[in-house]
PyMOL CGO cylinders between C-alpha atoms (Angstrom):
from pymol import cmd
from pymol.cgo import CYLINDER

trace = [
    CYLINDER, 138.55, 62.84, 14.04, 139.95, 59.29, 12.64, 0.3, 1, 1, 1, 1, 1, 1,
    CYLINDER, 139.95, 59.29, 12.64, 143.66, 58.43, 14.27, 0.3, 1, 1, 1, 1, 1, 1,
    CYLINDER, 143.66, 58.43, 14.27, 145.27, 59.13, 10.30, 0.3, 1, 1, 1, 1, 1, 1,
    CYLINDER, 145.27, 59.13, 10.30, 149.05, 58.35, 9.54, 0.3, 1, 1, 1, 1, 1, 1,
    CYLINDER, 149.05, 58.35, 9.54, 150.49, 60.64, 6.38, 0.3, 1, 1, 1, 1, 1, 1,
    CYLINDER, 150.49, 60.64, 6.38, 151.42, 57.94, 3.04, 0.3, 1, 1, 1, 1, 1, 1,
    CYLINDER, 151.42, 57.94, 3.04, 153.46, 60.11, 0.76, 0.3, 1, 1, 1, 1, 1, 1,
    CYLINDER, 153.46, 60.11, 0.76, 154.78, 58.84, -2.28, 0.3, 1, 1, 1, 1, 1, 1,
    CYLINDER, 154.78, 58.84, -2.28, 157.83, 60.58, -2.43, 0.3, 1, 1, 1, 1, 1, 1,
    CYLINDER, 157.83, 60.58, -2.43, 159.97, 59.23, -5.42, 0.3, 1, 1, 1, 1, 1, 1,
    CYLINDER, 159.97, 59.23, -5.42, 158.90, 57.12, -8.09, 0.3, 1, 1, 1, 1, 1, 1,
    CYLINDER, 158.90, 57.12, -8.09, 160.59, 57.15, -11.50, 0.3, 1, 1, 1, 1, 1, 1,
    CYLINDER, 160.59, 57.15, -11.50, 162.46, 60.67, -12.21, 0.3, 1, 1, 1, 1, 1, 1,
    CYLINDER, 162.46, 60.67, -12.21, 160.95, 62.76, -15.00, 0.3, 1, 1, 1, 1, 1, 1,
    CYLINDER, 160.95, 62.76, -15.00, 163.31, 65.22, -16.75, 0.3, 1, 1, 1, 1, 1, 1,
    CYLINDER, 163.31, 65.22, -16.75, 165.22, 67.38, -14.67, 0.3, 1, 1, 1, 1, 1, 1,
    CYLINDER, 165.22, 67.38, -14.67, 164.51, 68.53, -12.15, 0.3, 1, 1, 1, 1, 1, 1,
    CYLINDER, 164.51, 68.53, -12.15, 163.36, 65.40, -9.79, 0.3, 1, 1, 1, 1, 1, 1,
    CYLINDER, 163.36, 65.40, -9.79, 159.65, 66.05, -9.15, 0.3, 1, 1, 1, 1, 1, 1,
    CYLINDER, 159.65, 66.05, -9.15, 160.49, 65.83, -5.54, 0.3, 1, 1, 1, 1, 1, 1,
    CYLINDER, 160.49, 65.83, -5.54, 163.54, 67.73, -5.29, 0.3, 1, 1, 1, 1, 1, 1,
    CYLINDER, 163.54, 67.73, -5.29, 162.25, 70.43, -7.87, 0.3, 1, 1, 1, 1, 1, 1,
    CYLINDER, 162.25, 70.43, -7.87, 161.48, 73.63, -5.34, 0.3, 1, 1, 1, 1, 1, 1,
    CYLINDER, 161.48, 73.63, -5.34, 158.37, 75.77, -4.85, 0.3, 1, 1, 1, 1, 1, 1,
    CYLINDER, 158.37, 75.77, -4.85, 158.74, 78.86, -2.89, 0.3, 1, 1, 1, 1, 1, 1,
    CYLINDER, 158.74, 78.86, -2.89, 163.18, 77.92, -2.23, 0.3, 1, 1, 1, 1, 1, 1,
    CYLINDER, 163.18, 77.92, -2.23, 162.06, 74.82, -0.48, 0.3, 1, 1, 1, 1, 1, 1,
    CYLINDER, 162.06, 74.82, -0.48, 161.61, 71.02, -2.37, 0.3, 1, 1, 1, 1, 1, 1,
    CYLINDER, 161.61, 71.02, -2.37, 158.35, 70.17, -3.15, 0.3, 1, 1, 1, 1, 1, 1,
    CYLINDER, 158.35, 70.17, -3.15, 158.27, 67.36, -0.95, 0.3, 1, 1, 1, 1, 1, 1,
    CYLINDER, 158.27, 67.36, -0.95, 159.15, 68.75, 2.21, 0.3, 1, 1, 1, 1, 1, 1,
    CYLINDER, 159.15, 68.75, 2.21, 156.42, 71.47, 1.74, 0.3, 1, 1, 1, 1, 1, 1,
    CYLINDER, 156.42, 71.47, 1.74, 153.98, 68.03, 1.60, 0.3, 1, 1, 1, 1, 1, 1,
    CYLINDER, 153.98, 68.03, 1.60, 155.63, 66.37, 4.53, 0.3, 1, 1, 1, 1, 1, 1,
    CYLINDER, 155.63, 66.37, 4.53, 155.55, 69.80, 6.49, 0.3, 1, 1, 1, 1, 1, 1,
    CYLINDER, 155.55, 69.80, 6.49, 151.68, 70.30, 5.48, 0.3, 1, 1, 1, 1, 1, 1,
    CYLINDER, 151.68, 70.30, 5.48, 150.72, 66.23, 7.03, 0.3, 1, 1, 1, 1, 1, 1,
    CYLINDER, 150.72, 66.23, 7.03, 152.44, 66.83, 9.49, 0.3, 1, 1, 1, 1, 1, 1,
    CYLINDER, 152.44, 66.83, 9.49, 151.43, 70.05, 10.97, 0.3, 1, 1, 1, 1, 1, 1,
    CYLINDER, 151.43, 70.05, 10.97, 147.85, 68.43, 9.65, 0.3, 1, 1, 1, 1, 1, 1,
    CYLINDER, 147.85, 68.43, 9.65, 148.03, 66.11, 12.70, 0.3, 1, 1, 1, 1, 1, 1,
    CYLINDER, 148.03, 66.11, 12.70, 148.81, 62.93, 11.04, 0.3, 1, 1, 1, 1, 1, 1,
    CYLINDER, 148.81, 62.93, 11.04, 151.08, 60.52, 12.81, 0.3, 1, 1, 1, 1, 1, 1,
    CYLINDER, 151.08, 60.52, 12.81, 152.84, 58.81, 11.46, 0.3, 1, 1, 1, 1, 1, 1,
    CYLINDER, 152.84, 58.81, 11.46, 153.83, 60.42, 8.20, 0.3, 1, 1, 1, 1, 1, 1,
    CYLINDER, 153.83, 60.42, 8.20, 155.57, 58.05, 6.06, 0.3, 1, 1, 1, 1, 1, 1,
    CYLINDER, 155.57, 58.05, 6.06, 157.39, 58.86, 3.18, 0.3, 1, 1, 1, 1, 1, 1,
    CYLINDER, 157.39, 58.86, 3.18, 157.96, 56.31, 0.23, 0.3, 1, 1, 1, 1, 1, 1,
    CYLINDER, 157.96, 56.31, 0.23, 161.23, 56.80, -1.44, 0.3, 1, 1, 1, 1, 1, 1,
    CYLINDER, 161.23, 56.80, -1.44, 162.36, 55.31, -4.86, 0.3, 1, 1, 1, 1, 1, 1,
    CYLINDER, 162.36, 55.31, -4.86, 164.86, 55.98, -7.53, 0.3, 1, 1, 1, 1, 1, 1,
    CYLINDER, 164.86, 55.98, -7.53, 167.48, 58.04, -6.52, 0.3, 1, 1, 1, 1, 1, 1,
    CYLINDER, 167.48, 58.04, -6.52, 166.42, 57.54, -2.99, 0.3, 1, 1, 1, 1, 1, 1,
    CYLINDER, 166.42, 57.54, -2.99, 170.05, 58.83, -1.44, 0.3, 1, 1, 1, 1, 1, 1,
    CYLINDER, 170.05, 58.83, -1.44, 169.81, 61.96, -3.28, 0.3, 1, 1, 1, 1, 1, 1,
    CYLINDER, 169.81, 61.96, -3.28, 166.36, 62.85, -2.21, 0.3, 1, 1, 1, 1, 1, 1,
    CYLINDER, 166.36, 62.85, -2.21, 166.92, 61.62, 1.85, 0.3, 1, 1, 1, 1, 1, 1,
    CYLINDER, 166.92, 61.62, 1.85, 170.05, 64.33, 1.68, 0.3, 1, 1, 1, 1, 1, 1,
    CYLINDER, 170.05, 64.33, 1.68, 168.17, 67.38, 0.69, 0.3, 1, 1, 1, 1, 1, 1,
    CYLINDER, 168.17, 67.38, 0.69, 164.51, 67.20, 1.97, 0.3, 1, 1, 1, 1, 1, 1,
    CYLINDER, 164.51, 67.20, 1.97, 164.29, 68.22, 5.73, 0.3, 1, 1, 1, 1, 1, 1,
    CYLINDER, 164.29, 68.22, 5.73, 162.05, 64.68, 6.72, 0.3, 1, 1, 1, 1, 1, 1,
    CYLINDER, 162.05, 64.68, 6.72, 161.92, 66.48, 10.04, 0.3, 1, 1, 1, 1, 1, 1,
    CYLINDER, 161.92, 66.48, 10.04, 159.68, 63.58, 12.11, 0.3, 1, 1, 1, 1, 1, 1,
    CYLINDER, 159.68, 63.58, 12.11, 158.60, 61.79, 9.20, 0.3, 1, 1, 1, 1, 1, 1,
    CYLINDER, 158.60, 61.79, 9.20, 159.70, 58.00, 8.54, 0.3, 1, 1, 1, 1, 1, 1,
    CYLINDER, 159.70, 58.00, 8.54, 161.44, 57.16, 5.72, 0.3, 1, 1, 1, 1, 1, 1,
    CYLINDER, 161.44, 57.16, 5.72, 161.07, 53.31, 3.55, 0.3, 1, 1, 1, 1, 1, 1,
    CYLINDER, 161.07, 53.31, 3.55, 163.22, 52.81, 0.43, 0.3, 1, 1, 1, 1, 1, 1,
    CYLINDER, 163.22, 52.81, 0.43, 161.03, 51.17, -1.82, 0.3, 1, 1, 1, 1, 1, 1,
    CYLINDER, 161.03, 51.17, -1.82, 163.22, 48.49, -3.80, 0.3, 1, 1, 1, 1, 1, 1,
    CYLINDER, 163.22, 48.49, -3.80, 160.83, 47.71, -6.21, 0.3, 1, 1, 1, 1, 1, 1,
    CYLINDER, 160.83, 47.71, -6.21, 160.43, 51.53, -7.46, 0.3, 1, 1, 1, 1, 1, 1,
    CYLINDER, 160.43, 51.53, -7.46, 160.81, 50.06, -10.83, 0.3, 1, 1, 1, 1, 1, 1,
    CYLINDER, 160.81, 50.06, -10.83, 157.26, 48.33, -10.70, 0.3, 1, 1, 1, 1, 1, 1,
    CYLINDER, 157.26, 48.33, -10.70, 155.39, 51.55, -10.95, 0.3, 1, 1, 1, 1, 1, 1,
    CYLINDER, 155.39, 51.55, -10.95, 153.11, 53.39, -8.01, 0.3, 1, 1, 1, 1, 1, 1,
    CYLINDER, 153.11, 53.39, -8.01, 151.43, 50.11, -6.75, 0.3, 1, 1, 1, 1, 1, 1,
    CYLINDER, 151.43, 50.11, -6.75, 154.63, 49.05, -5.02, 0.3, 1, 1, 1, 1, 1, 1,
    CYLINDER, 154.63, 49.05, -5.02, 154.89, 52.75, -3.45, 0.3, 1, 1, 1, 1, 1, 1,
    CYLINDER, 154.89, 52.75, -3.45, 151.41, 51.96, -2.08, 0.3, 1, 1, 1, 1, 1, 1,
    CYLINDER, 151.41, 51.96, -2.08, 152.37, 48.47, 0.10, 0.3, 1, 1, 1, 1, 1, 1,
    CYLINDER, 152.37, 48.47, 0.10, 155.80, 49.41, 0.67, 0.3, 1, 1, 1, 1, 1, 1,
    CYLINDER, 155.80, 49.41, 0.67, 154.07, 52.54, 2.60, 0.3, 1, 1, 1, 1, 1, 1,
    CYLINDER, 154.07, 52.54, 2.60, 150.92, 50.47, 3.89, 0.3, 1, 1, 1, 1, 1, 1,
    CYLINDER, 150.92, 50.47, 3.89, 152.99, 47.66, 4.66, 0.3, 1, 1, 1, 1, 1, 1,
    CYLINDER, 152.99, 47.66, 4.66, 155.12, 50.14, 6.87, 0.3, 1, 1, 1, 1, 1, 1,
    CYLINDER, 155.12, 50.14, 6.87, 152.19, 51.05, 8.84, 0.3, 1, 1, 1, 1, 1, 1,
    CYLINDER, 152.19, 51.05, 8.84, 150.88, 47.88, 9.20, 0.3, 1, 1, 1, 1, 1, 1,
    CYLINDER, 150.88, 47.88, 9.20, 153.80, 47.01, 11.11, 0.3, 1, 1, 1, 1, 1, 1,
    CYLINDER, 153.80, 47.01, 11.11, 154.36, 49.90, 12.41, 0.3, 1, 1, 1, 1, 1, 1,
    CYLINDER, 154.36, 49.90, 12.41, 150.70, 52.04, 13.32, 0.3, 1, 1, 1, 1, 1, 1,
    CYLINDER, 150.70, 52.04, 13.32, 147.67, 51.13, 15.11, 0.3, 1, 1, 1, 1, 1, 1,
    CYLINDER, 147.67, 51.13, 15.11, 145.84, 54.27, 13.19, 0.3, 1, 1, 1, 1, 1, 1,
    CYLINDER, 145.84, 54.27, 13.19, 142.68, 53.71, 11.43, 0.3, 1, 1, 1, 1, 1, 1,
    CYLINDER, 142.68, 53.71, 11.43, 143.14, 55.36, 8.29, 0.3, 1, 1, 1, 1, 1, 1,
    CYLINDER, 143.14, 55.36, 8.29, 145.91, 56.50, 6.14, 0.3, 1, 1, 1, 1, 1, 1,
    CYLINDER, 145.91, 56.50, 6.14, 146.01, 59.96, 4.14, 0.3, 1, 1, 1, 1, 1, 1,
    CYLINDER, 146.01, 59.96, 4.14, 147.67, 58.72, 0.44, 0.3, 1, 1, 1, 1, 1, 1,
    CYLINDER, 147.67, 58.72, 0.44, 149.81, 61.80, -0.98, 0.3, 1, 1, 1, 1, 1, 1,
    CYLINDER, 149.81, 61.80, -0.98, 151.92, 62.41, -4.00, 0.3, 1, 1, 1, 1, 1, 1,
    CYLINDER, 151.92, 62.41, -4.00, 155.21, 63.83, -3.26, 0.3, 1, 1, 1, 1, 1, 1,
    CYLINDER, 155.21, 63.83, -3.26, 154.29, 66.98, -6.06, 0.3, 1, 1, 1, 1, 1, 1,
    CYLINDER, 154.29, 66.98, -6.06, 151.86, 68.21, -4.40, 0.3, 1, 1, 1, 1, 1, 1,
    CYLINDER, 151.86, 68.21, -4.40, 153.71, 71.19, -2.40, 0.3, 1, 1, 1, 1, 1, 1,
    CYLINDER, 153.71, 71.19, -2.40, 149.99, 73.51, -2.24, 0.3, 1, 1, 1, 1, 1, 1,
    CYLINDER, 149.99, 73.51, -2.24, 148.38, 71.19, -0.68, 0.3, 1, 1, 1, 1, 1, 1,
    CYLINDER, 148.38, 71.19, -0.68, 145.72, 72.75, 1.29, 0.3, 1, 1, 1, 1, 1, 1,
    CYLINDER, 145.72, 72.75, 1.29, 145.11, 72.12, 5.42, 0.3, 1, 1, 1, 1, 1, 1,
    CYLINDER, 145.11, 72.12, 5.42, 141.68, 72.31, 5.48, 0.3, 1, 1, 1, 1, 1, 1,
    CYLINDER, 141.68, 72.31, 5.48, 141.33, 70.13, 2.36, 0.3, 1, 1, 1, 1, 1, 1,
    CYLINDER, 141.33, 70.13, 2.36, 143.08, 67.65, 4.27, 0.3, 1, 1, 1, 1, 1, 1,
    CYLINDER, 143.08, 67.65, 4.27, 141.11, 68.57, 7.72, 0.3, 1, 1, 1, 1, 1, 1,
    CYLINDER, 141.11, 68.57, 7.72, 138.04, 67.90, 5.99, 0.3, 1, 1, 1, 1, 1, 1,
    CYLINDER, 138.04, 67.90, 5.99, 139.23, 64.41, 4.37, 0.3, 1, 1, 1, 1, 1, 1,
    CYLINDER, 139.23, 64.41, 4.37, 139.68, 63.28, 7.83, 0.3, 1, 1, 1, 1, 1, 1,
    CYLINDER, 139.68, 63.28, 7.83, 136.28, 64.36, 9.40, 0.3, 1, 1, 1, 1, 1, 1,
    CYLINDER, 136.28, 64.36, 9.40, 134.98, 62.47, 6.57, 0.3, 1, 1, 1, 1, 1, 1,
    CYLINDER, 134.98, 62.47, 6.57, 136.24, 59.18, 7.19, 0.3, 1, 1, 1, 1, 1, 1,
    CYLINDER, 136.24, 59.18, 7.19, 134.14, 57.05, 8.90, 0.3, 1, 1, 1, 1, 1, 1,
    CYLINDER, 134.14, 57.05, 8.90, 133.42, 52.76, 8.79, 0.3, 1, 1, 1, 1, 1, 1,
    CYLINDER, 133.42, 52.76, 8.79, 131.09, 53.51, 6.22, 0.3, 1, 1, 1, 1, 1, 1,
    CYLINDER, 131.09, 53.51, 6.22, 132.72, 56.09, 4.09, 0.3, 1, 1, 1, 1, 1, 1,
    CYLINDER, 132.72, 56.09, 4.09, 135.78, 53.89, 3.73, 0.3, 1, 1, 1, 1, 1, 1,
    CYLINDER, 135.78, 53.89, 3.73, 137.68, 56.11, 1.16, 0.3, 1, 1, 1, 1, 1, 1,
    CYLINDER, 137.68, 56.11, 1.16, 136.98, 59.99, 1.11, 0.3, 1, 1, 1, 1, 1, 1,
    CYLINDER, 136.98, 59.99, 1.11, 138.49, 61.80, -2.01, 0.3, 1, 1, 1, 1, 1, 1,
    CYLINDER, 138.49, 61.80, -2.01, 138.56, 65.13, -3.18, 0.3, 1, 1, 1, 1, 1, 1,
    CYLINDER, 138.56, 65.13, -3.18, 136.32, 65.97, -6.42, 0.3, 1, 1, 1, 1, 1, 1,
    CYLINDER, 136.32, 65.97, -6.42, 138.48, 68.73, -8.00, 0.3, 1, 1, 1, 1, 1, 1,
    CYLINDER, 138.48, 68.73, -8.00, 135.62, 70.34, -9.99, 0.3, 1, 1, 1, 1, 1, 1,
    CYLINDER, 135.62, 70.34, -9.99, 134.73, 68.04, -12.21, 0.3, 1, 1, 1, 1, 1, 1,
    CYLINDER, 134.73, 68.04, -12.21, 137.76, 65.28, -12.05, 0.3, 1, 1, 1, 1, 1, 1,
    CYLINDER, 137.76, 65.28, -12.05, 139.16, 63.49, -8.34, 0.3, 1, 1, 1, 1, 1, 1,
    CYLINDER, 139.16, 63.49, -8.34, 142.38, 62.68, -7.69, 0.3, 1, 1, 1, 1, 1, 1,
    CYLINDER, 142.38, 62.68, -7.69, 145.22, 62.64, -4.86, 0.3, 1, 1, 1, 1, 1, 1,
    CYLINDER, 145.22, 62.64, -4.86, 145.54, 62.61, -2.10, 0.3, 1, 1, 1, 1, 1, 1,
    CYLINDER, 145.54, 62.61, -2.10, 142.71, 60.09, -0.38, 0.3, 1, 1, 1, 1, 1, 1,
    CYLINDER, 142.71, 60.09, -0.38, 142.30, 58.77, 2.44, 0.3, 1, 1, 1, 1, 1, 1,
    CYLINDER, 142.30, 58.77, 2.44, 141.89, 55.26, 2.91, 0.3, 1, 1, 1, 1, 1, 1,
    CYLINDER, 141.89, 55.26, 2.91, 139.98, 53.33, 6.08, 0.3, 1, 1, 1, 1, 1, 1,
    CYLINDER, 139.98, 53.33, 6.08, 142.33, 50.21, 7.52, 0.3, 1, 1, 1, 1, 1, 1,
    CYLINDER, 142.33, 50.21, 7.52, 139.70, 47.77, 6.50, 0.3, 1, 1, 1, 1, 1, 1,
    CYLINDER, 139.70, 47.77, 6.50, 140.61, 48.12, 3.11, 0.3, 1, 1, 1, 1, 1, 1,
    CYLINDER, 140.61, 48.12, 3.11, 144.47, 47.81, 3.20, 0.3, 1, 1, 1, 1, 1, 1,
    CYLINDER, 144.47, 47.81, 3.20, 144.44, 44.56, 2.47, 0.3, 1, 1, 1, 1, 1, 1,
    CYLINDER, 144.44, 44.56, 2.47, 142.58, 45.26, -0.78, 0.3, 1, 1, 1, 1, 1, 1,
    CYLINDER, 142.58, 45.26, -0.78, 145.41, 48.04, -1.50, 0.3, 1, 1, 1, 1, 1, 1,
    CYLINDER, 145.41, 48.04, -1.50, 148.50, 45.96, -0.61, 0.3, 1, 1, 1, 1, 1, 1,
    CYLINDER, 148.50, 45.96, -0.61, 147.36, 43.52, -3.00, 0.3, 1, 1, 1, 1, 1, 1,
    CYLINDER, 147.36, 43.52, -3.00, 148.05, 45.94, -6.08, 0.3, 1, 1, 1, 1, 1, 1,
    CYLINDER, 148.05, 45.94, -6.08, 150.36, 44.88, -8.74, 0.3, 1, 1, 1, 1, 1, 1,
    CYLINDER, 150.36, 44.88, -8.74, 152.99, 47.48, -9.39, 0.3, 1, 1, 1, 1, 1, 1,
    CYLINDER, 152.99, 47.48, -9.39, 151.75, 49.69, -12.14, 0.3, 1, 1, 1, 1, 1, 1,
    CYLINDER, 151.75, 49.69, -12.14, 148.44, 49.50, -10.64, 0.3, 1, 1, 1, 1, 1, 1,
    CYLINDER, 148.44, 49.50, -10.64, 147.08, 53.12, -9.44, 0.3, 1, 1, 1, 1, 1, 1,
    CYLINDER, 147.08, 53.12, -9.44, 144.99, 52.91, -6.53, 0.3, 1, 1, 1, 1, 1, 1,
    CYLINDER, 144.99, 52.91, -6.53, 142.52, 55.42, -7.82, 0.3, 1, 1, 1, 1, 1, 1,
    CYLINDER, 142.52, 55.42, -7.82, 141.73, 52.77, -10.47, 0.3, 1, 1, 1, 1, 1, 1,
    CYLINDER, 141.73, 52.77, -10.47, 140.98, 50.57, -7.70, 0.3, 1, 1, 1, 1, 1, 1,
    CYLINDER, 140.98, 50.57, -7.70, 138.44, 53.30, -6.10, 0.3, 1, 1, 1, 1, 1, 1,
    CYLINDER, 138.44, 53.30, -6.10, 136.84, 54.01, -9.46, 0.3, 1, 1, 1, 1, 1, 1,
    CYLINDER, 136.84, 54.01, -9.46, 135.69, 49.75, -9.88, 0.3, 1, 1, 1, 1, 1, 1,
    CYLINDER, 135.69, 49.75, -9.88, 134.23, 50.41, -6.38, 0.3, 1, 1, 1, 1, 1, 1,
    CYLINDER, 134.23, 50.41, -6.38, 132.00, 53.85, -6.08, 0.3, 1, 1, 1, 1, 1, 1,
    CYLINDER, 132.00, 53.85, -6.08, 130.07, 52.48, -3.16, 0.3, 1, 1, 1, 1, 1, 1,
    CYLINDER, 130.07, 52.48, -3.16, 133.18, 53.02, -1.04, 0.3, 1, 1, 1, 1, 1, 1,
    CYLINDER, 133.18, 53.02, -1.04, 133.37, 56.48, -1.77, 0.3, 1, 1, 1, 1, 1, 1,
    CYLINDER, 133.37, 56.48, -1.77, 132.79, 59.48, -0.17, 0.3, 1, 1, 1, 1, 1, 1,
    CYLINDER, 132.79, 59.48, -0.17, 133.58, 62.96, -1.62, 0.3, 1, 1, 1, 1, 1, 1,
    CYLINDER, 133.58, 62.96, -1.62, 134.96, 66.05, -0.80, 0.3, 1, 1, 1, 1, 1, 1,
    CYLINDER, 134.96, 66.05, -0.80, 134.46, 68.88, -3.06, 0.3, 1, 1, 1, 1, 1, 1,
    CYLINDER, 134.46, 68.88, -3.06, 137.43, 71.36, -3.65, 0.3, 1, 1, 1, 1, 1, 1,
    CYLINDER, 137.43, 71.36, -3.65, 137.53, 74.51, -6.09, 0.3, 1, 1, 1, 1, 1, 1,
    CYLINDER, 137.53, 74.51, -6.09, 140.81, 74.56, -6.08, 0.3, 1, 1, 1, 1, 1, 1,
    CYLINDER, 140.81, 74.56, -6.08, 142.75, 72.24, -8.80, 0.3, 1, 1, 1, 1, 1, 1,
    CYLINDER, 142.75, 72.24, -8.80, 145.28, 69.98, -7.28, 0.3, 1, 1, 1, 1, 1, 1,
    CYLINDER, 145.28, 69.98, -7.28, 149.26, 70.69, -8.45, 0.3, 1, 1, 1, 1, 1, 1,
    CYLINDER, 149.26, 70.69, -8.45, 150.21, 68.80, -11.30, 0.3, 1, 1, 1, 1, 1, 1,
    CYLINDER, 150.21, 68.80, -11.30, 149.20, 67.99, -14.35, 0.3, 1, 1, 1, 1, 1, 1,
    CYLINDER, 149.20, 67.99, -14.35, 145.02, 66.23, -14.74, 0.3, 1, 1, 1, 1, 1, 1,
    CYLINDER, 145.02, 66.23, -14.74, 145.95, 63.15, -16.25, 0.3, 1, 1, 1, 1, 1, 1,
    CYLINDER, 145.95, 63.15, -16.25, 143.90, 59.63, -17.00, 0.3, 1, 1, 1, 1, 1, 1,
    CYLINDER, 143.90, 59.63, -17.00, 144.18, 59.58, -13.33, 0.3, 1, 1, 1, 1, 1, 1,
    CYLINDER, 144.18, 59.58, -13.33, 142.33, 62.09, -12.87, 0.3, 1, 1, 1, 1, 1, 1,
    CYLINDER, 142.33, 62.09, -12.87, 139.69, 61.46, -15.90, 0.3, 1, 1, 1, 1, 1, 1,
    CYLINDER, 139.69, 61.46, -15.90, 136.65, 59.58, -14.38, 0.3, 1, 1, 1, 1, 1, 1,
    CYLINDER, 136.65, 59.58, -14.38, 134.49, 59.96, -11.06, 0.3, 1, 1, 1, 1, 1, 1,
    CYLINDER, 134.49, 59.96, -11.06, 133.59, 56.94, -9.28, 0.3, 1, 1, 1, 1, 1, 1,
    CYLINDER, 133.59, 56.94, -9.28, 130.23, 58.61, -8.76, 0.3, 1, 1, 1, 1, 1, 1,
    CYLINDER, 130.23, 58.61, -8.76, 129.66, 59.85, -12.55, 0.3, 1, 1, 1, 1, 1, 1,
]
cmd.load_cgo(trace, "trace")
């Protein structure tokens, strides 16, 4: 298996009450189900990019072994979530890949994940899970392309990025429909 570290993006801009990632599933907050799933998943490190309303979020999420980074530029949209987390293990992780998550995601399944990893290879340098007949989040994302990544601007989503370059994808097919709303993330397949 690929040496992974966990990139969760944990807090962006609230929605209406409740905060995505303090809004609970099963009596727990959504995002410490996803941090609980990476990390019992075997990646290392698990990073967890925080934004507006950072405080709030660090006081009732059990981070357990997880790293936390306060993105200051939360403002600028998920791009910034992306190199404040990648920039983090940069510094930070020798690992060869990184596992990008959304913070909403609390059914996130193991062996989804398990299989995203096995995937990864040098020449399947982002693997991505086709959700019937849409991909999304989370991917995971070979070291050699980082660089390509950190350079987002703010706003920028980094499926966009995948979806200009379909040779660099590899996917894994799911049944099961990710949490969350299918939105123009979601829309197009790199492969389609």
């Amino acid at each position: 298996m690929t040496s992974a570290a966990g990139l969760i993006m944990g807090s962006g801009i609230f929605r209406p009450e409740p905060p995505h990632p303090l809004r609970e599933w099963e009596g727990v907050p959504e995002l410490q189900h996803v941090i609980a799933t990476l990390a019992a998943s075997g990646f290392d490190p698990v990073v967890v990019v925080l934004g507006e309303r950072w405080e709030e979020v660090l006081t009732a999420v059990d981070f357990g072994a997880a790293m936390a980074v306060v993105n200051e530029e939360w403002r600028q949209g998920l791009g910034s979530f992306v190199r404040a987390g990648l920039g983090t293990l940069v510094r930070e992780s020798a690992c060869e890949a990184a596992l990008i998550a959304l913070g909403d995601q609390p059914r996130l399944d193991s062996a989804l994940l398990a299989r995203l990893a096995a995937e990864s290879s040098p020449t399947a340098q982002v693997v991505i899970p086709r959700y019937r007949h849409a991909f999304g989040y989370p991917l995971m994302v070979r070291r050699e392309l980082w660089d390509r990544l950190l350079a987002l601007s703010g706003g920028a989503d980094p499926l966009a990025l995948v979806r200009a370059h379909p040779t660099w994808v590899t996917e894994v097919h799911s049944d099961r429909l990710p949490d969350g709303p299918i939105g123009s993330s979601f829309q197009a397949s790199p492969t389609s």
